[in-house]
N, C-alpha and C positions, 0 to 999 in steps of 0.2 A: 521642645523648642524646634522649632523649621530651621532651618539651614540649606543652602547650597551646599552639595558635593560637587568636584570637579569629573566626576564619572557623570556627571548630569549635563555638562556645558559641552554643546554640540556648534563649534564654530568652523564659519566660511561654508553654510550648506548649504549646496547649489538646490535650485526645484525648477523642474521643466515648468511651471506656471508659475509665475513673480506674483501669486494672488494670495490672500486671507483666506479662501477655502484650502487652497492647496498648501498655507502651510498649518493650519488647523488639521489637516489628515494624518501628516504627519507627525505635530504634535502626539496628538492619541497613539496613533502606530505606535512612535517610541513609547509613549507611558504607559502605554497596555503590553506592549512586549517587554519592558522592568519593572513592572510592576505586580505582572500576572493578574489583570482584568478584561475586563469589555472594552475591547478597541470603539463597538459602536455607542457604548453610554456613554465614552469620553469626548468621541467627536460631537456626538447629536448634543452634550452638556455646552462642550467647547462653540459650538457655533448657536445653538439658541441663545450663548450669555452676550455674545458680539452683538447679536442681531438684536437683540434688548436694549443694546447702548455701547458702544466702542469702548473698549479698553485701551487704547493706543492715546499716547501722550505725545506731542513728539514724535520720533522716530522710534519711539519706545513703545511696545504694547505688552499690556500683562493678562492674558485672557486665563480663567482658570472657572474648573470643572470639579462637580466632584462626583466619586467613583465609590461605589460597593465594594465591600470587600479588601480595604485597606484598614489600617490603625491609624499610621501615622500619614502627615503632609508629606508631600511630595513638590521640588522646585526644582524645575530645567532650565535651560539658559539656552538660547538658539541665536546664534547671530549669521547674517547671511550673505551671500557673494554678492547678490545683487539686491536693493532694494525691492521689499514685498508689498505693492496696492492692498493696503488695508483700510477696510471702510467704503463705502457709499460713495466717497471723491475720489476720481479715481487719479488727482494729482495730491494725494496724501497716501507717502508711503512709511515704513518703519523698516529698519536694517536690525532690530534686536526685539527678540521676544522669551517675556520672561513667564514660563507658563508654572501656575499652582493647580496641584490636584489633590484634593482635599477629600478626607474621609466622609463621607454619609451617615450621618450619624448627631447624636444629642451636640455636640461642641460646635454644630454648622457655624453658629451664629457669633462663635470666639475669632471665625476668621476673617470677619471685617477687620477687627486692628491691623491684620497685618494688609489688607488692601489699602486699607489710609495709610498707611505707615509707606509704601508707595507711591500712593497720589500724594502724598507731603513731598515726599525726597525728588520725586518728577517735575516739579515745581519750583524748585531750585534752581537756581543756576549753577553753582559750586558741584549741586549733585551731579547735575547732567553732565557737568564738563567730567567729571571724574569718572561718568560712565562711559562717556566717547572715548576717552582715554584708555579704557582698558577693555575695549570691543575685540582688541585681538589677539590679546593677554588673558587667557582661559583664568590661572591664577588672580589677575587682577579682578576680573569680572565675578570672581567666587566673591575674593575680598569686600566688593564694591556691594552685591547683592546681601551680603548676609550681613554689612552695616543697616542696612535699609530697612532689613527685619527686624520685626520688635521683639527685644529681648525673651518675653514669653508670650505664647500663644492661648493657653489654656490652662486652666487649674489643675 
């Protein structure tokens, strides 16, 4: 089962560049520094998967990677001091990003569910309100993330 920890939820992170590269670097950093991988297979994953097609909903983006050398999924929570230019518009931005890094491996293809199981609940109204709501509430934002995930991931 995937889950949020609250040792994962990084809030109010400021970044000298308000941009999608700059916070996709950091993404990786952190999940290669707790996770003990390739900081560069997580960025180069993280930013070909955007460049494919946006992950951002909303003010919400959920970009996710997957990394060598892990078992289990991995889910972070980032939300930020200032609004991050995400995407090709550069008057579309996102304040919360909720990044998955997923093991490499034969189960690739079990992690669609929990990508729909996201774009369901982003689509929402009731969801989204209850995620603004707890953008600055580390605890809420566990709560609220690990509703949204589906019960099981994989056999």
């Amino acid at each position: 089962m995937m889950k949020l920890f609250q040792e994962n939820v990084y809030a109010d992170v400021e970044l000298a560049d308000n941009n999608e590269i700059a916070a996709l670097k950091l993404i990786a950093q952190t999940a290669a520094d707790k996770l003990g991988v390739d900081e560069q297979e997580l960025k180069s994953g993280l930013i070909v998967r955007e460049a494919m097609s946006t992950s951002a909903m909303g003010d919400i983006a959920m970009p996710h990677a997957n990394a060598s050398g892990i078992e289990n999924p991995t889910v972070l929570a980032f939300t930020f001091a200032e609004p991050i230019i995400w995407g090709e518009a550069p008057t579309h931005s996102v304040d919360t990003v909720i990044a998955l890094i997923m093991p490499r491996n034969e189960h690739q293809e079990d992690y669609h569910d929990v990508l729909d199981s996201f774009a369901k609940h982003m689509t929402q109204p009731a969801d989204v309100a209850a995620m603004t709501a707890s953008k600055k509430d580390a605890n809420g934002l566990v709560n609220v993330i690990n509703n949204w995930l589906p019960v099981t991931v994989f056999a």
